[in-house]
C-alpha positions as CSV (number, residue, x, y, z in Angstrom):
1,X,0.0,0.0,0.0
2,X,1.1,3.2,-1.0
3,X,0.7,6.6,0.6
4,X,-2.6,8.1,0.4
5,X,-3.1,11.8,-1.3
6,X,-6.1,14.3,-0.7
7,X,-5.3,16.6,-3.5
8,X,-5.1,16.2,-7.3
9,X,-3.9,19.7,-8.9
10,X,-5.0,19.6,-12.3
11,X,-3.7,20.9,-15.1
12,X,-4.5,20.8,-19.2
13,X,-5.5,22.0,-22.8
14,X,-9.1,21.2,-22.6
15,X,-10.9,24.5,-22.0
16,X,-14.1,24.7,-20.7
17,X,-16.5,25.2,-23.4
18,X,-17.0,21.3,-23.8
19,X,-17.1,18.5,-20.7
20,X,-13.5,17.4,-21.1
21,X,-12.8,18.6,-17.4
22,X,-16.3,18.0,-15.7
23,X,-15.5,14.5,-17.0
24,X,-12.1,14.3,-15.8
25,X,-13.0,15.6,-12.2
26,X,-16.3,13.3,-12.1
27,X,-13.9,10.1,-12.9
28,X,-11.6,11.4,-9.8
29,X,-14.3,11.8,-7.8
30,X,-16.1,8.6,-8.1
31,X,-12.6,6.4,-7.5
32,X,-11.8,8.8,-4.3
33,X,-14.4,10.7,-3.4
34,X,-12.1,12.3,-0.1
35,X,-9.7,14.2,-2.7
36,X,-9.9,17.4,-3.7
37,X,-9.2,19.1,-7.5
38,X,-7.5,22.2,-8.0
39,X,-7.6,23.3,-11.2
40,X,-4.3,25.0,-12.0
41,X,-5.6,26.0,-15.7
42,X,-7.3,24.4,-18.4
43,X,-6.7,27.7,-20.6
44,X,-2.7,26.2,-22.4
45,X,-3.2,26.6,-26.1
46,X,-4.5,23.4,-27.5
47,X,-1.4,20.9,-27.9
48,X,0.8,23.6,-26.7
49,X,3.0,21.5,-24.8
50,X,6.0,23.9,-24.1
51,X,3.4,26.2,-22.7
52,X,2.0,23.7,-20.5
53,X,5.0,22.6,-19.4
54,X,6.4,26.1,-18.5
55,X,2.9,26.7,-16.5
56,X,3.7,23.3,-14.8
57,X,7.2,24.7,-13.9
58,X,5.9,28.2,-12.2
59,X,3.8,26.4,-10.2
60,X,4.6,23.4,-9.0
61,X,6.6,25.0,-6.0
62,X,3.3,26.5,-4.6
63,X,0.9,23.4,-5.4
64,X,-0.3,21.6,-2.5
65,X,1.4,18.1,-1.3
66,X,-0.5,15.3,-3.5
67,X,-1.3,14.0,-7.0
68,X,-0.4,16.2,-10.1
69,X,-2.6,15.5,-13.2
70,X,-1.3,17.5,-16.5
71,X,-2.5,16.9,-19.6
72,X,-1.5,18.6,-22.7
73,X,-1.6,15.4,-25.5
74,X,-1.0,16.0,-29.2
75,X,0.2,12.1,-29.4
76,X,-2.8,11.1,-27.4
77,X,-4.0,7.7,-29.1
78,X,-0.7,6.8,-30.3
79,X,2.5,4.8,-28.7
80,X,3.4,7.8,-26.3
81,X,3.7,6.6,-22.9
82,X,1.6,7.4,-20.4
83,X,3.4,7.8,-17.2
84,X,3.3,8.7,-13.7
85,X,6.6,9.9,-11.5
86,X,7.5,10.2,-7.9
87,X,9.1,13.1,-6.7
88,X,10.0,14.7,-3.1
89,X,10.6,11.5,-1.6
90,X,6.9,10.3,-2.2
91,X,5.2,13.9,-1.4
92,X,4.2,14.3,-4.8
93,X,3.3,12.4,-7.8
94,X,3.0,13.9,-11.5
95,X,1.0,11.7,-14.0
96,X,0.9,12.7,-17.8
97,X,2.1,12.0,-21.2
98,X,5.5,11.1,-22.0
99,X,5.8,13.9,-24.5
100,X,8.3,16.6,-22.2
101,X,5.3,18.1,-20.3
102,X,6.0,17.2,-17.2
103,X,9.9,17.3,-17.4
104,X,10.6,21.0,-16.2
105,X,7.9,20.5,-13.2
106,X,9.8,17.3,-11.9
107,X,13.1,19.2,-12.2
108,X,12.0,22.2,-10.1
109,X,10.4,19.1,-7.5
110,X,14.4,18.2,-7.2
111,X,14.2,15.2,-10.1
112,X,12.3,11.9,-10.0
113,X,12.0,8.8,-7.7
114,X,10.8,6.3,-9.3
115,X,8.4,6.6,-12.8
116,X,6.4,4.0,-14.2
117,X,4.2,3.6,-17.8
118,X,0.3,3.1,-17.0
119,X,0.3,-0.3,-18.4
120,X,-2.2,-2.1,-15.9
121,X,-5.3,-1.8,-17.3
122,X,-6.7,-2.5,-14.1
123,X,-6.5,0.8,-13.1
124,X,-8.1,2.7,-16.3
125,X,-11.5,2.8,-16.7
126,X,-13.1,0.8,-20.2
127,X,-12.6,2.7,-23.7
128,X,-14.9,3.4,-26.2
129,X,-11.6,4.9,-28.4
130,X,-8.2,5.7,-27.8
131,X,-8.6,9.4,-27.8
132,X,-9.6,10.4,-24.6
133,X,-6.6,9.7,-21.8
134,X,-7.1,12.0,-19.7
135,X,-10.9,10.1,-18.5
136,X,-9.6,6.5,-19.4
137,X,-6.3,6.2,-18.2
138,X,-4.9,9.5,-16.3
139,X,-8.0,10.7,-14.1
140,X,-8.0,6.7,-12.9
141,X,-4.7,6.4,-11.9
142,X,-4.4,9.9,-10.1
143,X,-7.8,8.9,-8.3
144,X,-6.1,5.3,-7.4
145,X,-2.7,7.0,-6.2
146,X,-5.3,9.0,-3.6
147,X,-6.6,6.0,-2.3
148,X,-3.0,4.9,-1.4
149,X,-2.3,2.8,-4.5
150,X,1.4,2.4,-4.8
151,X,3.1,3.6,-7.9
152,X,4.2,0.4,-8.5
153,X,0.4,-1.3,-9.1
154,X,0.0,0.7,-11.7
155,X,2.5,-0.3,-14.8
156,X,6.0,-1.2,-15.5
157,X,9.1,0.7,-14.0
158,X,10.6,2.9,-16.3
159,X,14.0,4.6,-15.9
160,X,13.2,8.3,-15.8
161,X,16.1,9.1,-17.3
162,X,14.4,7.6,-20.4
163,X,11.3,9.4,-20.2
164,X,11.0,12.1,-22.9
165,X,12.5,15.9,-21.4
166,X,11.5,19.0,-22.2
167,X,13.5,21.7,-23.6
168,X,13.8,25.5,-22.1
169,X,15.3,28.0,-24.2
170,X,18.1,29.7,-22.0
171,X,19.4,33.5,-22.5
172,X,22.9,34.0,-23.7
173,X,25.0,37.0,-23.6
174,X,26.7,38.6,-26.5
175,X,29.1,41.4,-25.4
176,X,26.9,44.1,-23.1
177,X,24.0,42.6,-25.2
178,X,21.5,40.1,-23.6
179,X,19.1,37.5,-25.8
180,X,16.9,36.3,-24.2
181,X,13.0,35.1,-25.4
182,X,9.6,35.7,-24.3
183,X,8.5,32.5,-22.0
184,X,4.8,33.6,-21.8
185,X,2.4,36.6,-22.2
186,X,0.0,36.5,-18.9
187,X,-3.4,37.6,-19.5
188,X,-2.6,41.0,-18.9
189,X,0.1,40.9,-21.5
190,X,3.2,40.9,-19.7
191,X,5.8,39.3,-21.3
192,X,8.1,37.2,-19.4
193,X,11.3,36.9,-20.1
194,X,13.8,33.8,-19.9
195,X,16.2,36.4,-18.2
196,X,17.3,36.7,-14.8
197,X,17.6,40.2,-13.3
198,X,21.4,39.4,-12.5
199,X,22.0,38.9,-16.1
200,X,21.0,43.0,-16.9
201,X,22.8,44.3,-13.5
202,X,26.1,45.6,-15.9
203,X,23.0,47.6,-17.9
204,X,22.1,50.8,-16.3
205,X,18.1,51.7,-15.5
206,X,17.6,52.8,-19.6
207,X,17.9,49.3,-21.2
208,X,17.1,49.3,-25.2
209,X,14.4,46.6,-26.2
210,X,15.4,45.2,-29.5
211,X,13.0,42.6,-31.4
212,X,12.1,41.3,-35.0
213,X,8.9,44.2,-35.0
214,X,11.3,47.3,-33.7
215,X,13.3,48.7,-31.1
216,X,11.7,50.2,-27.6
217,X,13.5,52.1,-25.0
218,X,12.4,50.5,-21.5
219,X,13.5,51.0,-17.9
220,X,13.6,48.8,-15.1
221,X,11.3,49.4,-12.1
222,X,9.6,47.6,-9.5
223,X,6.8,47.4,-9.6
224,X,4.1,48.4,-12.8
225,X,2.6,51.2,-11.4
226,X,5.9,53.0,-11.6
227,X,5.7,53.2,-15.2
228,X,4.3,56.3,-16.9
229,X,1.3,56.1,-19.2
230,X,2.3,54.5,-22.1
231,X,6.0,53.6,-20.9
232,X,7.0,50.0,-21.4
233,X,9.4,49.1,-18.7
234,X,11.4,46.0,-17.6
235,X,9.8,44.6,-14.2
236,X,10.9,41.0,-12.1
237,X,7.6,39.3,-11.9
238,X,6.0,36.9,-9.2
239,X,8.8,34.0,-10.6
240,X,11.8,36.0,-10.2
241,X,11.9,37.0,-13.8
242,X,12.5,39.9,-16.1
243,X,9.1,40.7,-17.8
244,X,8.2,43.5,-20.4
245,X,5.1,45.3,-18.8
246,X,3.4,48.6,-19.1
247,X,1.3,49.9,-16.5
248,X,-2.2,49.3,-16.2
249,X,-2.1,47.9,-20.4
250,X,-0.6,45.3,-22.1
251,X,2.9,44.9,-23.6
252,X,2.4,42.1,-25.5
253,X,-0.4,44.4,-27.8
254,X,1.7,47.4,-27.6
255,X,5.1,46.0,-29.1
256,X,3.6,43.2,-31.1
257,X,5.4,40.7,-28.6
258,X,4.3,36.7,-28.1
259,X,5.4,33.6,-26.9
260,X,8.8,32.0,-28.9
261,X,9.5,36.1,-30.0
262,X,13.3,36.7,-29.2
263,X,14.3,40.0,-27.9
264,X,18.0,41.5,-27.2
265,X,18.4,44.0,-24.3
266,X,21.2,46.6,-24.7
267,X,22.6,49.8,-23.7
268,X,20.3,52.7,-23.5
269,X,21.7,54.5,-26.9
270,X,23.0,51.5,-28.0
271,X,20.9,51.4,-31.6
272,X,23.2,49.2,-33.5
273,X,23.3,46.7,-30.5
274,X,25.0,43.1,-31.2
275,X,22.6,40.7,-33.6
276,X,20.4,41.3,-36.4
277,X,16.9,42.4,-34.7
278,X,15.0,41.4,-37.8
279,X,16.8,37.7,-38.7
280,X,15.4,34.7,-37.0
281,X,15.5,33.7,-33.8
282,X,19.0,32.0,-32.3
283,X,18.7,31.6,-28.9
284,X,20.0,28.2,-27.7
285,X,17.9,25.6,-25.5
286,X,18.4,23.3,-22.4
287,X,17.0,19.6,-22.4
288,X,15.4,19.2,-19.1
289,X,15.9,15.3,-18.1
290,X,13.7,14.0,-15.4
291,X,16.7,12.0,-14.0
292,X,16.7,9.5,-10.6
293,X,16.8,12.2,-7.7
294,X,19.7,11.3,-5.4
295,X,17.7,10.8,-2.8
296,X,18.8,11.6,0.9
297,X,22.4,11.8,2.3
């Protein structure tokens, strides 16, 4: 017997125009009726599975001891795995698609325990097609992990450093230049950056925003309402991140600015800066492996 969980923090691509999630949370609830579901988001971009990913990363530090069910499927239906993986020393479990969604969540969780494929078909409920996982096979499995099912019952081990990563772009610096990219444009459209604040400390406050659409300049402050109408600044958000914001408006609108859109932050005066601000993007990425944690000393 494993340990029992009273939370399942959901997460996935489903919306909530149609029953996908109603469905999801009914399956949960008639296999453990005692846990609870907190929705995380349902709102990632439909088989956007960087994006879900990335929203796995930011949160999973804050989400509550217990099950985490993310899915974000493009391959659902096919010979992807479908996976579930230990982490904190049994405090948490993660169950998904093998496809790199979960990858950066389990890294930020310290790396994996122990994984397994959902193989035993014991523990999914019957389906009429191959195309809904997330009721069949990953809403079952959370729900039997809350009633104190051990990982184990539920497939075959897997090595995690097998399982599929997922892949984080990482900001590089080119003389006083920083490239970085824009992670994610929140729903007031700030634009996160991949960029630490250390990385801009040589830059004084005036910082030039270069990107494929133009040239901005921005300053840093801290906190939005410091901005003037209409000024686009550089602020460290809720994550410890650089983020293009203006005050009380959106960023993303105002500079043309999305998610994948690289951006190079210079010298105030700097025009020429180091790059080609219209050429494509050439920012380099990090593979994030969910690797056996080391477990305790």
């Amino acid at each position: 017997m494993g340990r029992r969980h009273e939370t399942v923090s959901f997460l996935s691509d489903y919306g909530t125009t149609d029953e996908f999630v109603g469905v999801v949370k009914s399956v949960i609830r008639s296999i453990a009726p005692h846990a609870a579901v907190i929705d995380l988001t349902h709102e990632i971009a439909p088989h956007d599975v960087r994006a879900g990913g990335l929203a796995l990363a930011r949160c999973i530090q804050y989400v509550a001891p217990g099950v985490v069910l993310a899915v974000v499927d493009p391959g659902v239906g096919t010979d992807r795995r479908a996976i579930a993986v230990e982490v904190a020393g049994g405090e948490g479990v993660l169950v998904g698609p093998d496809n790199g969604l979960l990858a950066p969540a389990v890294a930020m969780a310290g790396g994996a325990d122990r994984a397994v494929a959902l193989t035993d078909p014991e523990y999914h409920l019957p389906a009429p097609g191959a195309t809904f996982a997330g009721r069949d096979v990953f809403a079952p499995a959370a729900a039997h992990l809350c009633n104190g099912v051990d990982l184990a019952e539920l497939g075959e081990a897997v090595d995690p450093a097998g399982l599929l990563p997922g892949v984080l772009p990482l900001s590089r610096r080119e003389g006083d230049a920083v490239v970085g990219e824009v992670l994610w444009v929140d729903r007031f459209g700030n634009c996160q950056l991949n960029v630490d604040p250390d990385e801009v400390d040589h830059l004084d406050e005036g910082v030039t925003l270069r990107w494929a659409g133009g040239r901005r300049l921005t300053r840093r402050a801290g906190a939005y309402a410091e901005l003037k109408p209409g000024e686009v600044g550089l602020v460290v958000d809720s994550y410890g991140l650089l983020s293009v914001a203006t005050d009380r408006g959106s960023a993303a609108l105002e500079l043309g600015l999305g998610p994948g859109d690289e951006v190079t932050l210079v010298p105030a005066g700097d025009g020429d800066g180091n790059g080609d601000a219209a050429g494509e993007p050439t920012g380099t990425v990090s593979p994030v492996q969910l690797r056996r944690s080391p477990g305790p000393s």
